[in-house]
C-alpha positions as CSV (number, residue, x, y, z in Angstrom):
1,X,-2.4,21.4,-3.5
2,X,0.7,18.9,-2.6
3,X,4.2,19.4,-4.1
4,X,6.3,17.1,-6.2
5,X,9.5,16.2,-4.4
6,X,10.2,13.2,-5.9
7,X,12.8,12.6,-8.4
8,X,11.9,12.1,-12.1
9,X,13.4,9.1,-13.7
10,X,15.2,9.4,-16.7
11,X,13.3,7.2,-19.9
12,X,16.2,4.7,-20.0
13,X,15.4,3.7,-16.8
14,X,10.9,3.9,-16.7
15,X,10.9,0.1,-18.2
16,X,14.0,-2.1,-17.3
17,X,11.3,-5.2,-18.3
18,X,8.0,-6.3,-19.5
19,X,7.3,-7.4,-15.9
20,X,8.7,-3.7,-13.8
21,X,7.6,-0.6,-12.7
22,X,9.4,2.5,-13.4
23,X,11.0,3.8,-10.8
24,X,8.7,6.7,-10.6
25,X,5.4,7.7,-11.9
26,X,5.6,10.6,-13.8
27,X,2.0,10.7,-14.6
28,X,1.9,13.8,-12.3
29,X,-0.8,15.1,-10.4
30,X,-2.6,18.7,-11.2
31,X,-1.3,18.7,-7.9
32,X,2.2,16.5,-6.9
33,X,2.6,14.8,-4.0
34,X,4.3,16.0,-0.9
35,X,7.5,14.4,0.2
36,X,9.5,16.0,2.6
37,X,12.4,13.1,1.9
38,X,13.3,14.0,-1.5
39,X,13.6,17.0,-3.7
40,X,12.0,17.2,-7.6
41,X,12.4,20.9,-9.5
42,X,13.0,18.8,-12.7
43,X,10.3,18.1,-15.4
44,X,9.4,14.6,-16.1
45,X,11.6,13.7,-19.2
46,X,9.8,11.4,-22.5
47,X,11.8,9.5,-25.0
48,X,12.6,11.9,-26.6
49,X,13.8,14.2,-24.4
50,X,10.8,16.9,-24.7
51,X,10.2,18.4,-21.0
52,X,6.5,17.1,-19.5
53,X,3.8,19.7,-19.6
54,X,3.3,19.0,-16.5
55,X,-0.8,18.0,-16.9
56,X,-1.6,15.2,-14.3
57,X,-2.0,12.5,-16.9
58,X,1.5,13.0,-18.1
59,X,3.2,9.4,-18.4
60,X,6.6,8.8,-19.9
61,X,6.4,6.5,-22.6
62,X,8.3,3.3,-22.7
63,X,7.9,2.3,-26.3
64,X,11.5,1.2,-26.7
65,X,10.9,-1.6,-24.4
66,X,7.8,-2.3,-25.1
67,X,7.4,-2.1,-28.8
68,X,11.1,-3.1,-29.8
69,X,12.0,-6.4,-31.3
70,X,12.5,-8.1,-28.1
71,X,9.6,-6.6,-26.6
72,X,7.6,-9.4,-24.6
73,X,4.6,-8.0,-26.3
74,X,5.4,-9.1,-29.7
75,X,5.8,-12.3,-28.5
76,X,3.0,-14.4,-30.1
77,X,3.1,-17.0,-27.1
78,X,2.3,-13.7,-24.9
79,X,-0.3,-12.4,-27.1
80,X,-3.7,-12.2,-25.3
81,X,-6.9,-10.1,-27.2
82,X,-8.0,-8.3,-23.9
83,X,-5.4,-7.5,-22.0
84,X,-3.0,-4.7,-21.3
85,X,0.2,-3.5,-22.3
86,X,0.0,-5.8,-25.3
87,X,-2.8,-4.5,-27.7
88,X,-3.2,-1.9,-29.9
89,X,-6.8,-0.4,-29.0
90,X,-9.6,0.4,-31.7
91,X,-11.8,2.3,-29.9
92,X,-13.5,5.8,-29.9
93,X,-11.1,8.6,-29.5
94,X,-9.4,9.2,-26.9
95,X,-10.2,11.8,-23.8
96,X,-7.1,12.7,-23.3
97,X,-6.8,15.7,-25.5
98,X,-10.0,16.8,-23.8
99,X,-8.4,16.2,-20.3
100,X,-5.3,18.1,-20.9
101,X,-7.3,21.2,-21.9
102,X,-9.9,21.3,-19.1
103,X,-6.7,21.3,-16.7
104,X,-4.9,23.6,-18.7
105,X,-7.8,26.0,-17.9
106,X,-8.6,24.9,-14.6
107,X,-4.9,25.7,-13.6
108,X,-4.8,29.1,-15.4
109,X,-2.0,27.3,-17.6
110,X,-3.0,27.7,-21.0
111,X,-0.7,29.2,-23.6
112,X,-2.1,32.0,-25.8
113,X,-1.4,29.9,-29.3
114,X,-3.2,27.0,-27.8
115,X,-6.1,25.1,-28.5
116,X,-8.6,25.5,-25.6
117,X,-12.3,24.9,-24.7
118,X,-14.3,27.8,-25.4
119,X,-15.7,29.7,-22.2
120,X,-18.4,27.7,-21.2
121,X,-18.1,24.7,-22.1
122,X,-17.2,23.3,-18.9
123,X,-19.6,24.6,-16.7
124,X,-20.1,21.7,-14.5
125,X,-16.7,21.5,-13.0
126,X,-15.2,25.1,-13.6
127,X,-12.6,24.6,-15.7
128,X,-14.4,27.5,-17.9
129,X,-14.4,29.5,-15.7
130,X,-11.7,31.5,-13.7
131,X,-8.9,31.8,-16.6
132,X,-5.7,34.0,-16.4
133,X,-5.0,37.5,-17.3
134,X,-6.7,40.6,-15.6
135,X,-9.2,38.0,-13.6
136,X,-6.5,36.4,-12.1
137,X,-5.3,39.6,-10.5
138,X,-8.6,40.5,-9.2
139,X,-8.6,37.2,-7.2
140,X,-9.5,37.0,-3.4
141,X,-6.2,34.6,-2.3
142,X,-6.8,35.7,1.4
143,X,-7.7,32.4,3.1
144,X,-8.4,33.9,6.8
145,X,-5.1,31.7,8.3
146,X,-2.8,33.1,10.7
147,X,-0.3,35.9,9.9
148,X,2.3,34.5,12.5
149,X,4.1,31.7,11.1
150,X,7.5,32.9,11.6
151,X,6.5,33.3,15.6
152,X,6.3,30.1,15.9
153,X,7.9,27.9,13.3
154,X,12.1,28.5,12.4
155,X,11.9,27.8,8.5
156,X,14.7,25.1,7.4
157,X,16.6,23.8,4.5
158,X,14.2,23.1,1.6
159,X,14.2,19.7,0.6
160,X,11.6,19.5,-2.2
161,X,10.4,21.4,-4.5
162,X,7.5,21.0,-7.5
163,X,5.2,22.9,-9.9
164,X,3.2,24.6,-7.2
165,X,5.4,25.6,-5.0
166,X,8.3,23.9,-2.4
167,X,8.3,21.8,0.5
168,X,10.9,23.0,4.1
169,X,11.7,21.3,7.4
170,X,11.4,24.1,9.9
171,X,11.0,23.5,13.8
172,X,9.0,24.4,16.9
173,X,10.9,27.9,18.2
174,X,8.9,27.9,21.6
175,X,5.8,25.4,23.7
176,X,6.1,21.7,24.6
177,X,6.9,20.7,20.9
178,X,10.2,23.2,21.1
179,X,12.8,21.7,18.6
180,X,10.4,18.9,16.7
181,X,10.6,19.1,13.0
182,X,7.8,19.6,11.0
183,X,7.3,19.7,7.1
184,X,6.5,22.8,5.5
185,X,4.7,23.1,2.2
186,X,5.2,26.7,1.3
187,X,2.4,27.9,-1.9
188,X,3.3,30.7,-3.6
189,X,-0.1,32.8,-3.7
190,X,1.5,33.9,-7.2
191,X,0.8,30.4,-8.5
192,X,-2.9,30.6,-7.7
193,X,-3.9,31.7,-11.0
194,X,-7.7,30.4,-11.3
195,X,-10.3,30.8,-8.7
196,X,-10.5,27.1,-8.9
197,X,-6.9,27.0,-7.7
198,X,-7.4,29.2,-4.8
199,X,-10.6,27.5,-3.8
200,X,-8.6,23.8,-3.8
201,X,-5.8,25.0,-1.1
202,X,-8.9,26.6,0.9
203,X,-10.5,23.0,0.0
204,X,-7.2,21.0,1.3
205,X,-6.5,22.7,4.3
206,X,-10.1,22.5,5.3
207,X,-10.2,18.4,4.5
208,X,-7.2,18.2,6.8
209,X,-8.1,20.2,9.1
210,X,-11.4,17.9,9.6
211,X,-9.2,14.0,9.1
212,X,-6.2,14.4,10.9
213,X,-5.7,12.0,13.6
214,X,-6.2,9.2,12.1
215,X,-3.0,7.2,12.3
216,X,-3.0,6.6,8.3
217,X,-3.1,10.4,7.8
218,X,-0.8,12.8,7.9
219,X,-0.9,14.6,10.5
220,X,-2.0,18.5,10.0
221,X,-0.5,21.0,12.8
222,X,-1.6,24.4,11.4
223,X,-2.3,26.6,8.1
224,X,-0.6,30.2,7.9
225,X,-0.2,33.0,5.3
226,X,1.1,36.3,4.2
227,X,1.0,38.5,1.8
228,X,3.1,36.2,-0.3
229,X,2.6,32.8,0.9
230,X,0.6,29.9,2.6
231,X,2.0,27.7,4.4
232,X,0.5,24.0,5.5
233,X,2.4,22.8,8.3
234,X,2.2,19.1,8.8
235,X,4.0,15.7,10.2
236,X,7.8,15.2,8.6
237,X,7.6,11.8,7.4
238,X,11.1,11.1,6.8
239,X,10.6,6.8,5.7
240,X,10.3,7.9,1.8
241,X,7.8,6.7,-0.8
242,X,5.7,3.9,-0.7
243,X,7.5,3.5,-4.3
244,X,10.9,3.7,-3.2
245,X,10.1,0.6,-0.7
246,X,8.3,-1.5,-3.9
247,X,11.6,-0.7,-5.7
248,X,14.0,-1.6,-2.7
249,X,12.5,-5.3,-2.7
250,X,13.0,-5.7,-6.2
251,X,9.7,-4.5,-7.5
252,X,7.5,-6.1,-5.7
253,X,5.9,-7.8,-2.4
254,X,5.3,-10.4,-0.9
255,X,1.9,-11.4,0.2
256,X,2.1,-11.1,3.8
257,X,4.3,-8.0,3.2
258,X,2.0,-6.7,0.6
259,X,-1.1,-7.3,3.5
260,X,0.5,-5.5,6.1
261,X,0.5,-2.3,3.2
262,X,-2.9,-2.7,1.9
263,X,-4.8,-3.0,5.1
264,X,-2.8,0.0,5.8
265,X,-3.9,2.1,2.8
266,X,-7.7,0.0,3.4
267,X,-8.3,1.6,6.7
268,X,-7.6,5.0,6.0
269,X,-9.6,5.1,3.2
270,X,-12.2,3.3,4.3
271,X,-12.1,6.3,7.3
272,X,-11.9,8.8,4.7
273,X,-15.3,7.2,2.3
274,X,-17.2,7.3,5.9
275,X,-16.3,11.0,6.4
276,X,-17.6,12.0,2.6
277,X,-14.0,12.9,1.4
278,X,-12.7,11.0,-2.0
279,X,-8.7,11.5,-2.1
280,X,-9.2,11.2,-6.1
281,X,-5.6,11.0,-6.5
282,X,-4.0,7.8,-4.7
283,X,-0.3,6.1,-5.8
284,X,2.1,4.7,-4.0
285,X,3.6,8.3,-4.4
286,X,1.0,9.9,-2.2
287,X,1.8,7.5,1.2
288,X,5.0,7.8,3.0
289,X,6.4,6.4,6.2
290,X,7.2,7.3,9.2
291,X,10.7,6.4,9.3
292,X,13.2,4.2,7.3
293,X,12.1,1.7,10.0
294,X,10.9,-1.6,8.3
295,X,7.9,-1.6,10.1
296,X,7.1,1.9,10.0
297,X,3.7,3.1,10.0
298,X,2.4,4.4,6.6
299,X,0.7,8.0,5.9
300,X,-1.6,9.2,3.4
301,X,-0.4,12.4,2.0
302,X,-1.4,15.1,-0.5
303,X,-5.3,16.0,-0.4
304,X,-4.7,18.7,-2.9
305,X,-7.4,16.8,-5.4
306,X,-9.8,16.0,-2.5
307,X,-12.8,16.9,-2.6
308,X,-16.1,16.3,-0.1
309,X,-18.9,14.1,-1.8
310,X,-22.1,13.3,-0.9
311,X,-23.8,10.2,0.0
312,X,-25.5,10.0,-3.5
313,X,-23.6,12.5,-5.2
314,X,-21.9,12.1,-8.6
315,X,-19.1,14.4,-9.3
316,X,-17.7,15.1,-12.7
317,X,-14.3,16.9,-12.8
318,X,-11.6,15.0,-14.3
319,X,-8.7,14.4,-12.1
320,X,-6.1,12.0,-10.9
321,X,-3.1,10.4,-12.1
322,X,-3.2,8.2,-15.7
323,X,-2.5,5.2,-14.0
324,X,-4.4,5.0,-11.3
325,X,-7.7,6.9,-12.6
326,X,-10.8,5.0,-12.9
327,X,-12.9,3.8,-15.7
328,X,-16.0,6.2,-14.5
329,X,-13.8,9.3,-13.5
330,X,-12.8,9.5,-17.4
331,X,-16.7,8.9,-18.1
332,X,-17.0,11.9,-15.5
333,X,-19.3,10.3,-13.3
334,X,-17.7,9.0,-10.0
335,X,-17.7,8.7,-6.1
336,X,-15.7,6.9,-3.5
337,X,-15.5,4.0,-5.5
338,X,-13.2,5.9,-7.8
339,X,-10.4,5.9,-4.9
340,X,-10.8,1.8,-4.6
341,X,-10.2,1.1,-8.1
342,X,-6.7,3.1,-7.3
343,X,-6.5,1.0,-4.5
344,X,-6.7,-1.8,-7.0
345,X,-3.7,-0.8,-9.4
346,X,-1.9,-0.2,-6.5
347,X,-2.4,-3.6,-5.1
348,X,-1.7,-5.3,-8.3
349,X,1.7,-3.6,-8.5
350,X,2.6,-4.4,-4.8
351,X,1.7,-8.2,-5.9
352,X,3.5,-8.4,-8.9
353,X,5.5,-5.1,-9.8
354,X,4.0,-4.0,-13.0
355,X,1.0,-1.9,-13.4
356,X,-2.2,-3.3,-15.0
357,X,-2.6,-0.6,-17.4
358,X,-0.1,0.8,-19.2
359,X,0.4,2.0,-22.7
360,X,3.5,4.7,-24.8
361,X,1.0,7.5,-24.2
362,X,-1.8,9.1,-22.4
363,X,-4.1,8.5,-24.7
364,X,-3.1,4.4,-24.7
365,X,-3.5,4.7,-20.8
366,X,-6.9,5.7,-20.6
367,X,-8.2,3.2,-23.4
368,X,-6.5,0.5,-21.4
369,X,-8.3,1.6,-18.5
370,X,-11.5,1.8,-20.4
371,X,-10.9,-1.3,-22.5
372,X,-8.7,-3.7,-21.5
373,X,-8.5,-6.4,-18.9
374,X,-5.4,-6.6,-16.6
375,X,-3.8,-9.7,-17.1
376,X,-3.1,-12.2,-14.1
377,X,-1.8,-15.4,-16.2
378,X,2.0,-14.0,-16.1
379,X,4.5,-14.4,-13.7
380,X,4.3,-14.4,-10.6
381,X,0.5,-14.7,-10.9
382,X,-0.1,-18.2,-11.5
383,X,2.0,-19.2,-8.4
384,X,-0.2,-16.7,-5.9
385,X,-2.9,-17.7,-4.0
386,X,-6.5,-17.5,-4.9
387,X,-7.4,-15.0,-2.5
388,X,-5.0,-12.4,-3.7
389,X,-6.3,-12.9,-7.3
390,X,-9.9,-12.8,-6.2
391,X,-9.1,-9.6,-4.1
392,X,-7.2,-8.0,-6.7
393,X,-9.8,-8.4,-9.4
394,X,-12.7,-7.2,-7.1
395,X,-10.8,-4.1,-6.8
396,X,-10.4,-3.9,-10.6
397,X,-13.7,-4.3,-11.9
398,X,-14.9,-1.6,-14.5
399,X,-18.6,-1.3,-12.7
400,X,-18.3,0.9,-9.4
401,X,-21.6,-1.1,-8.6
402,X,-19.4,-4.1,-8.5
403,X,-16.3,-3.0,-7.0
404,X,-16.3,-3.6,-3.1
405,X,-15.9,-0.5,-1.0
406,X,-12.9,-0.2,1.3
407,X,-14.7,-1.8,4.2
408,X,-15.5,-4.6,2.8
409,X,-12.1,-5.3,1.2
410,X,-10.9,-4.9,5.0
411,X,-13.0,-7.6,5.4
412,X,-11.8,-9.9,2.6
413,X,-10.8,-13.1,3.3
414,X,-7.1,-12.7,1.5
415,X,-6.8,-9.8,4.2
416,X,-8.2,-11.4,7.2
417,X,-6.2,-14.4,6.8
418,X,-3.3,-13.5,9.1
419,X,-4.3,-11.1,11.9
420,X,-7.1,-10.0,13.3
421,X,-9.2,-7.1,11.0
422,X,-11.7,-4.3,12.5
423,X,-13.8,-3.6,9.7
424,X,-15.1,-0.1,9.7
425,X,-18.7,1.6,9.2
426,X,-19.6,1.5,5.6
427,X,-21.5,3.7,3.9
428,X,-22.5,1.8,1.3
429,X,-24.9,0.0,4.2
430,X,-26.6,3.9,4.5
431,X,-27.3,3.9,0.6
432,X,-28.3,0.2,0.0
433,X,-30.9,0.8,3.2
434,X,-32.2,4.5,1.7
435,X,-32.8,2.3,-1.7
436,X,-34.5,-0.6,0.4
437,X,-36.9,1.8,2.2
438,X,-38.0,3.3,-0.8
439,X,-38.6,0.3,-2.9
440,X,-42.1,-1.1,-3.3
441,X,-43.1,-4.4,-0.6
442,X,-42.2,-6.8,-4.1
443,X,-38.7,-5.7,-4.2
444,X,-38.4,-5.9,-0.5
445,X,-39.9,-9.8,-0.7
446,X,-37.1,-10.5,-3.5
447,X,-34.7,-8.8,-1.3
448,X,-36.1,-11.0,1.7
449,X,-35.9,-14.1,-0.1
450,X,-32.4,-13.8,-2.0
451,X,-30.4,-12.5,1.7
452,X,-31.9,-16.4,2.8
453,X,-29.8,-17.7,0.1
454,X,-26.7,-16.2,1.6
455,X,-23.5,-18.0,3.1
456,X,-21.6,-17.6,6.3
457,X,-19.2,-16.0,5.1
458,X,-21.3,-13.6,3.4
459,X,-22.6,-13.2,6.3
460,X,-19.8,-11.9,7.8
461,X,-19.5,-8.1,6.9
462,X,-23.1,-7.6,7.4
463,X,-22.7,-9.3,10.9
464,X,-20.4,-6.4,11.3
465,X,-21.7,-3.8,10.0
466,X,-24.9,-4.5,12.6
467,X,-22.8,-4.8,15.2
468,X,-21.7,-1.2,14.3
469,X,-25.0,0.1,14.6
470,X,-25.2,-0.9,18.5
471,X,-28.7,-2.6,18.4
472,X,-30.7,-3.0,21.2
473,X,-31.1,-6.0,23.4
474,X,-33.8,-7.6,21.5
475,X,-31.5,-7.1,18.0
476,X,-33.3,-4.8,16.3
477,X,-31.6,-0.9,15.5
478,X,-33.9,2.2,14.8
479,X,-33.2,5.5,14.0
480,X,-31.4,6.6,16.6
481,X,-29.1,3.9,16.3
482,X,-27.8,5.0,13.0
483,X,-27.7,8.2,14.3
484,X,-25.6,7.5,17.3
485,X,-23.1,5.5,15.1
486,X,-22.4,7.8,12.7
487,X,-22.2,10.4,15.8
488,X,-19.5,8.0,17.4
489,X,-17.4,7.9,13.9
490,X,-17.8,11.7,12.7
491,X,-15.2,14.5,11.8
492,X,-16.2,17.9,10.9
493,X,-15.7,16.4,7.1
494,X,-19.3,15.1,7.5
495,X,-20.7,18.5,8.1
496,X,-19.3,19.7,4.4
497,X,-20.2,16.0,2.9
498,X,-23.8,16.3,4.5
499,X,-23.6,13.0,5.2
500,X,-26.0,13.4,8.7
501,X,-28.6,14.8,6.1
502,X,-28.7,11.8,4.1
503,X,-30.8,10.1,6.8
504,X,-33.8,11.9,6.5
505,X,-34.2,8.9,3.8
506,X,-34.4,6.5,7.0
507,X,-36.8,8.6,8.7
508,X,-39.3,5.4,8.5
509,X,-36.9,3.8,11.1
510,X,-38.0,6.2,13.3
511,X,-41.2,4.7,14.2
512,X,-40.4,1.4,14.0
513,X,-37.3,-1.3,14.5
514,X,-35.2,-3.4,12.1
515,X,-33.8,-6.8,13.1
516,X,-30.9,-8.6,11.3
517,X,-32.5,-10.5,9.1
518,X,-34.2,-7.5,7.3
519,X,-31.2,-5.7,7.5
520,X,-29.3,-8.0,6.0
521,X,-32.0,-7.7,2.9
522,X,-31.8,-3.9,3.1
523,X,-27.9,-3.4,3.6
524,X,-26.7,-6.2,0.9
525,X,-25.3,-5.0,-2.4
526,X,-27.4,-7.1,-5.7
527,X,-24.9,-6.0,-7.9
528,X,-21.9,-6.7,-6.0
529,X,-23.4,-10.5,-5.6
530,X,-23.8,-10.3,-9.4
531,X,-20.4,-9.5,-10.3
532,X,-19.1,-13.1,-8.0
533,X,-18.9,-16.7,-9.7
534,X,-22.2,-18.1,-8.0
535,X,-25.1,-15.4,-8.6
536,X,-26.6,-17.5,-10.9
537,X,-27.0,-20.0,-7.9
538,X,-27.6,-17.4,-5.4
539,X,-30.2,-15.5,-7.8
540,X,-32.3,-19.1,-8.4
541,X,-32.1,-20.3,-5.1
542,X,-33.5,-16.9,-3.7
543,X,-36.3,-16.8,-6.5
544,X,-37.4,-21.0,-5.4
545,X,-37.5,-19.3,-1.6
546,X,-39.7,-15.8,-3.3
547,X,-41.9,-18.8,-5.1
548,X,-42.7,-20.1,-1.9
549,X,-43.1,-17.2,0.6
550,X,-43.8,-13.8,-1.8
551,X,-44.5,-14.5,-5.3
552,X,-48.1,-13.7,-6.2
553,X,-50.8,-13.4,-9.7
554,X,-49.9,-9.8,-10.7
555,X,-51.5,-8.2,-14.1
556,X,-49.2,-5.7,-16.0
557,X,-51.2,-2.6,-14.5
558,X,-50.5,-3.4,-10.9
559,X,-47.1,-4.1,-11.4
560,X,-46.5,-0.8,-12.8
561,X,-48.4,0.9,-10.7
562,X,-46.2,-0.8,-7.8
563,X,-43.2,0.0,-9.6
564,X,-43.8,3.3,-10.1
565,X,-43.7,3.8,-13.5
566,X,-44.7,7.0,-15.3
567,X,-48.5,6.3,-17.4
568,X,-46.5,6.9,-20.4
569,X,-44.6,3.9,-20.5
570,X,-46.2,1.1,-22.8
571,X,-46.5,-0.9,-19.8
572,X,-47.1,-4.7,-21.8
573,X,-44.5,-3.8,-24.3
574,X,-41.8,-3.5,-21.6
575,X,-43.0,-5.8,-18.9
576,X,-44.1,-8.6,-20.6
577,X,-41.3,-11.0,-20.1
578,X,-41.5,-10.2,-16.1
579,X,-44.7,-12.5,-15.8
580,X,-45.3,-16.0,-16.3
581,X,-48.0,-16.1,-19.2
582,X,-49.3,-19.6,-17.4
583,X,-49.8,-18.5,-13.8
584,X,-49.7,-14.6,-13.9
585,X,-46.6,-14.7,-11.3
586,X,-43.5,-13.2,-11.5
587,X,-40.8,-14.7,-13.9
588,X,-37.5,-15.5,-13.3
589,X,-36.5,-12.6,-15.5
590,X,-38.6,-10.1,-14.0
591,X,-37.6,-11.2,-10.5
592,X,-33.3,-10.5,-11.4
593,X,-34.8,-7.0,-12.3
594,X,-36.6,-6.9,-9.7
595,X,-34.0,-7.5,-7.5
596,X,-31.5,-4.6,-9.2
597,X,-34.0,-1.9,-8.2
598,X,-34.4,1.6,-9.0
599,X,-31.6,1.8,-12.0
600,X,-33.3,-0.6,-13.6
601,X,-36.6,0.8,-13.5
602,X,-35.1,3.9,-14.7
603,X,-33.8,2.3,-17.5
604,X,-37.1,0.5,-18.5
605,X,-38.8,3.9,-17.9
């Protein structure tokens, strides 16, 4: 539960241009962002002056720039059908209405003349539940801290301040860290209003507690409370915004400039995804540096909207900021990959200082995300390199199935280009391997035949990833090996994200070994491969190379039955098209679907 300290721009200001980013975003968090450098106890301001009701999807709009006569997006030369700020979407209604309530309730906010969701309705992720009123006074909001904060920490000037409570230097009074300044964020137990509110500072603490040391992270000293208050002590970053430093250079990066951020932002997220914890709320906002030093190190702050996820787990709560939320977190169905497509919009503003979806209202904002495509024919995109474009859209892509995972964008050749990159354990590798091991010998065969197909630079992250794993002398890695490399890279976040339970699925390695080459067909992502220019050459190479070495005559029955798929699926209706009529092998057709796996299957089930 981070606190806004940062300053809310006034509306004349949100949209100088077509081409620039406001000079903050005001699409606040359920939670703000902690910043111990500047101070916010203002409500974002609209158009028209109304104050911002403060819901985390909140965006100021900036219709009189975009929508006025001189607006760039009435310009018919600019005009382009898919893409965003420019078009007016016609497309089923818009979640944000929905959005807005399920915080309202989650936060204990709603108004008694106000529209809500009935008790019940939202089950899945609480917001039903929890409410205001007598309820609220019967909650537990003793967290088990310390009582003794003011023993050891001498409180200082407040220098922040947001909807959930305030943020205060304060120093060391006594030890080997006498006189250091910390930052304070002081949480008024009164604010905790919803069970769901209490249970997200326990949740915060506890996911910084488990992270810190990482030099990307903030660094977490100690949680305290009273009868009043808790109070999260942590690292003073005193370097300001990520935000403030876009605006400083006139809106926007560099590319090398912009590298050294991302592979920044990369690794610690990348740390985080291995650990089971999803930030859910990353923006340029949420990472401060060090010091007002150029090369300062940056921090990822405010884990108020964390949450711990497991391997295969799909959560469903609706939070973020409207900018930076993903397609599948408003479809409520999301993991990691959600925090990658914010890594995404915040890449595409470092590049070119405008955000890649944006619209005068909430509502605009999330059908832009849903809809639209972000466009990368303006200026200065047409004068960047390949690789930034290619890494940038990769980020961006609607499918989570196709979007690459923080590791592997570490390991992107736009980021590799200019220093040396250590490209972190992927968990990813764990899931793909859990889904080769379960998949009948045809898949594995299609699997076999189609990592043949793949380049050296392809190659590459896998190469890595096995490397990870510490095989043995003869390059194969069992069981243990996993095991061990996870051990090397765990925090205590793993115990909470379960992640050391999802390898029961590999218990097969257990018994026996796996060299590179079968890794590579276990650990490669299908539908990552799809979503690049040359599948359709990787997918026909790999099925000439299945031809040769695993394609077989297979009737209907026996491909169902090796499938797995339930009696009561009219077997010939669906899988007709997956076998050549004139031999009795395995199509083309059915060999693509063969190669997507389980969701497929599921489907045609």
């Amino acid at each position: 539960m981070g606190i806004c300290t940062s300053k809310p721009s006034s509306p004349e200001s949100d949209f100088p241009d077509h081409d620039a980013i406001p000079t903050k975003d005001s699409s606040n968090p359920v939670k703000d962002s902690l910043n111990p450098a500047k101070d916010n106890d203002k409500p974002a301001q609209v158009e028209a002056g109304k104050k911002s009701p403060l819901f985390s999807f909140y965006s100021p709009s900036p219709a009189h720039y975009l929508f006025g006569k001189k607006s760039p997006a009435r310009t018919p030369s600019n005009a382009r059908s898919n893409s965003t700020p420019k078009r007016f979407f016609r497309v089923p209604p818009s979640p944000a209405k929905h959005i807005k309530e399920v915080l309202a309730r989650r936060h204990g906010s709603v108004k008694p003349n106000e529209a809500v969701i009935p008790e019940g309705e939202e089950d899945d992720d609480g917001a039903g539940r929890g409410g205001g009123g007598a309820a609220a006074t019967a909650l537990n909001k003793s967290f088990g801290f310390s009582k003794h904060f003011g023993n050891k920490y001498e409180l200082g000037e407040e220098v922040g301040r947001g909807h959930f409570g305030y943020t205060c230097k304060a120093k060391f009074k006594k030890g080997e860290l006498k006189g250091q300044e910390v930052a304070v964020k002081v949480i008024p137990k009164a604010k905790m209003t919803t069970a769901i509110a209490v249970e997200d500072v326990r949740r915060e603490v506890k996911i910084l507690r488990a992270l810190t040391g990482h030099s990307n992270l903030v660094q977490f000293y100690d949680a305290y409370e009273d009868h009043e208050n808790v109070y999260v002590v942590m690292e003073l970053c005193e370097g300001g915004e990520l935000l403030d430093r876009i605006l400083s250079r006139g809106g926007k990066y560099t590319e090398a400039d912009a590298k050294v951020v991302m592979r920044q932002i990369l690794n610690v997220v990348a740390f985080c995804h291995l650990q089971g914890v999803v930030h859910r709320d990353l923006k340029p906002e949420n990472f401060l540096f060090t010091s007002k030093d150029e090369n300062s190190q940056l921090k990822a702050i405010d884990f108020g909207l964390s949450d711990f996820v497991k391997p295969d787990e799909r959560l469903n709560d609706i939070v973020g900021s409207a900018y930076y939320v993903a397609p599948e977190v408003l479809h409520r169905s999301y993991s990691t990959e959600a925090d990658v497509w914010s890594v995404g919009v915040i890449a595409y503003i470092l590049l070119c200082g405008s955000r890649p979806f944006w619209a005068r209202t909430e509502s605009g904002i999330f059908r832009a995300v849903l809809k639209a495509d972000p466009s990368f024919e303006e200026p200065p995109w047409p004068s960047m390199s390949s690789e930034a474009k290619d890494f940038v859209k990769r980020l961006l892509n609607k499918d989570p199935r196709k979007r690459m995972t923080a590791s592997q964008a570490l390991g992107h050749p736009w980021i590799r280009d200019s220093s040396e990159v250590k490209v972190p354990l992927d968990i990813l590798v764990f899931r793909s391997m859990k889904a080769y091991m379960r998949s009948p010998a045809l898949r594995k065969a299609a699997l076999q035949a189609f990592s043949k197909t793949l380049t050296v630079d392809e190659l590459l992250y896998l190469k890595e990833q096995f490397a990870l794993l510490e095989p043995s002398k003869n390059g194969a890695i069992n069981l243990e090996n996993i095991k061990a490399a996870l051990t090397k890279h765990a925090t205590d976040a793993m115990k909470d994200s379960r992640v050391h339970d999802f390898l029961a699925s590999l218990n097969a390695l257990q018994y026996r070994r796996m060299d590179f080459q079968e890794f590579c067909a276990a650990a490669l992502s299908v539908y990552q491969f799809e979503a690049l220019d040359r599948w359709e050459q990787h997918a026909r190479a790999a099925y000439e190379i299945f031809e040769k070495e695993g394609n077989r005559p297979i009737v209907i029955e026996e491909l169902a039955s090796e499938l797995g798929l339930s009696p009561s699926v009219p077997v010939h209706a669906v899988l007709h098209d997956w076998i050549r009529h004139t031999d009795g092998k395995l199509s083309f057709l059915g060999f693509a679907k063969l190669l997507h796996g389980s969701r497929t299957l599921a489907k045609t089930q």
